[in-house]
matplotlib code that plots the C-alpha trace (Angstrom):
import matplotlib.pyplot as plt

x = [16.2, 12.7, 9.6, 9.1, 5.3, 6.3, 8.5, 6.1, 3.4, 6.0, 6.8, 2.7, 2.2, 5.6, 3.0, -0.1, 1.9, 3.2, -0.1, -1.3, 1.3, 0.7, -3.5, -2.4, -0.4, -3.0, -6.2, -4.2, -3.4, -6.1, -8.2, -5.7, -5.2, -8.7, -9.5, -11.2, -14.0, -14.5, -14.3, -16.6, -16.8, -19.7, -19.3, -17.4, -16.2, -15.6, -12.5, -12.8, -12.9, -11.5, -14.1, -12.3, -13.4, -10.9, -8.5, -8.7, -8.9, -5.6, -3.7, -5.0, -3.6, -0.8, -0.4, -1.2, 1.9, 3.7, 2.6, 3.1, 6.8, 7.5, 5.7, 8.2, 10.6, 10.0, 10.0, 13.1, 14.1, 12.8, 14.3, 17.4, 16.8, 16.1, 19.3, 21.8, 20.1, 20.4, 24.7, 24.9, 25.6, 24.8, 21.1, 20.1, 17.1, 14.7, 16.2, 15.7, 12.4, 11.7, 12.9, 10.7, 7.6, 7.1, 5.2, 4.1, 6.6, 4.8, 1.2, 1.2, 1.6, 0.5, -3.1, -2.4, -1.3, -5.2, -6.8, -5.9, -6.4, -9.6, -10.7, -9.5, -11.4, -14.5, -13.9, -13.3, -16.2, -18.3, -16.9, -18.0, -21.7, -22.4, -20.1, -21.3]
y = [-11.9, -11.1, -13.3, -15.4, -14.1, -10.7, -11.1, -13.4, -10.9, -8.1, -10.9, -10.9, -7.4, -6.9, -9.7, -7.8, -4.6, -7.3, -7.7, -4.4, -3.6, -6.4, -5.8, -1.8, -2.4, -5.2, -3.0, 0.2, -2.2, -3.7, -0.5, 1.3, -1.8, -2.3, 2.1, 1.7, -0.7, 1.3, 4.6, 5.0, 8.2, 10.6, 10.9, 10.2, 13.5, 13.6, 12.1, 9.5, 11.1, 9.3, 9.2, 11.8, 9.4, 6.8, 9.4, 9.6, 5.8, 5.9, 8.2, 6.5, 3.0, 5.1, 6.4, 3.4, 1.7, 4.3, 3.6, -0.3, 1.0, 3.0, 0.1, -2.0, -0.1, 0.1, -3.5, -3.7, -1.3, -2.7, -6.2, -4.5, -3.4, -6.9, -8.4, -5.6, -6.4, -10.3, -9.5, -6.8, -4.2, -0.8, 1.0, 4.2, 5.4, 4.6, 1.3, 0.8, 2.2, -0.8, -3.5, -2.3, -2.6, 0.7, -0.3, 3.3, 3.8, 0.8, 1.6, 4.6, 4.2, 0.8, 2.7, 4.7, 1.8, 0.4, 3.0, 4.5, 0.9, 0.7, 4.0, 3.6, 0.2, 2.2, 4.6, 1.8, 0.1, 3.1, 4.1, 0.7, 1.4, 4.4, 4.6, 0.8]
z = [20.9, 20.2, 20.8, 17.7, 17.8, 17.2, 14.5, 12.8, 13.0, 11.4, 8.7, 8.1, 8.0, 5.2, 3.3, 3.8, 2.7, -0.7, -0.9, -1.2, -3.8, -6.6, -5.8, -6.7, -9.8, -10.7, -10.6, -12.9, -15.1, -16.0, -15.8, -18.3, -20.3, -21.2, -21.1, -24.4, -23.4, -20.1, -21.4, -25.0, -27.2, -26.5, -30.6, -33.5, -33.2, -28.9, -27.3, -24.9, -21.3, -18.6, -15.5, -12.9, -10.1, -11.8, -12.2, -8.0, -8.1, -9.7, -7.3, -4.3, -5.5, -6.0, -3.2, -1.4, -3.0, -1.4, 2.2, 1.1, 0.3, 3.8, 5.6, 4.1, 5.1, 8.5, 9.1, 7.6, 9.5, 13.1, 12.0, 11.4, 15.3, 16.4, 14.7, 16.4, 19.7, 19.1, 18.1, 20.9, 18.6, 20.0, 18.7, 18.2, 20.1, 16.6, 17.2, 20.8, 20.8, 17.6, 20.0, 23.1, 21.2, 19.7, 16.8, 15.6, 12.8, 11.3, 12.1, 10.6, 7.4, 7.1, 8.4, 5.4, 3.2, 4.0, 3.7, 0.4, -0.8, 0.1, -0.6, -4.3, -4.7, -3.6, -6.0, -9.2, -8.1, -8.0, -11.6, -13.0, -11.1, -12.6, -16.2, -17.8]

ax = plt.figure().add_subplot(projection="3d")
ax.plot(x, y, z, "-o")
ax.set_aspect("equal")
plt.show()
């Protein structure tokens, strides 16, 4: 079976990754619940225009909740690994290469998971600079 430190740190990345999502949802949803007091008219007669860095802001939490999803994923998947090994079931070569410490099916996205996180607070932090 696996060393209990490694599957504890693969438990605290699938809660970094949890974390990442409900931050994600959080942030749209406040920003498009309360549009109208971000956003104000030019005129009586302009529409409100939604700031095109928020509009990035938005994708990038976005996509950040789906490299929280494939992160996810992946440590399912490498637990999944870990049990078969444990019941001396047969694995694949994914598998085996999950149980020997490969770590990169993980890294990856979570990397992107990060950083599309933390561009897109950037960005909602630099609409609220320069738009109130």
């Amino acid at each position: 079976m696996a060393d209990k430190p490694q599957l504890e740190g693969l438990k605290s990345a699938a809660d970094v990754a949890k974390q990442i999502i409900a931050l994600s949802t959080g942030v749209i949803a406040i920003t498009v619940t309360f549009l109208e007091k971000i956003v104000q008219p030019g005129s009586a007669t302009t529409a409100r225009e939604v700031p095109r860095l928020l509009k990035f802001a938005w994708g990038g939490y976005g996509l950040s909740i789906l490299f929280a999803c494939i992160t996810l994923m992946a440590i399912t998947g490498t637990f999944t690994a870990f049990d078969r090994k444990a019941n001396g079931l047969p694995l694949n070569e994914q598998q085996e290469r999950a149980v020997t410490g490969y770590e990169g099916h993980i890294r990856m996205p979570a990397g992107a998971m990060v950083f599309a996180f933390l561009g897109s607070l950037l960005l909602t932090i630099l609409v609220g600079v320069t738009w109130l």
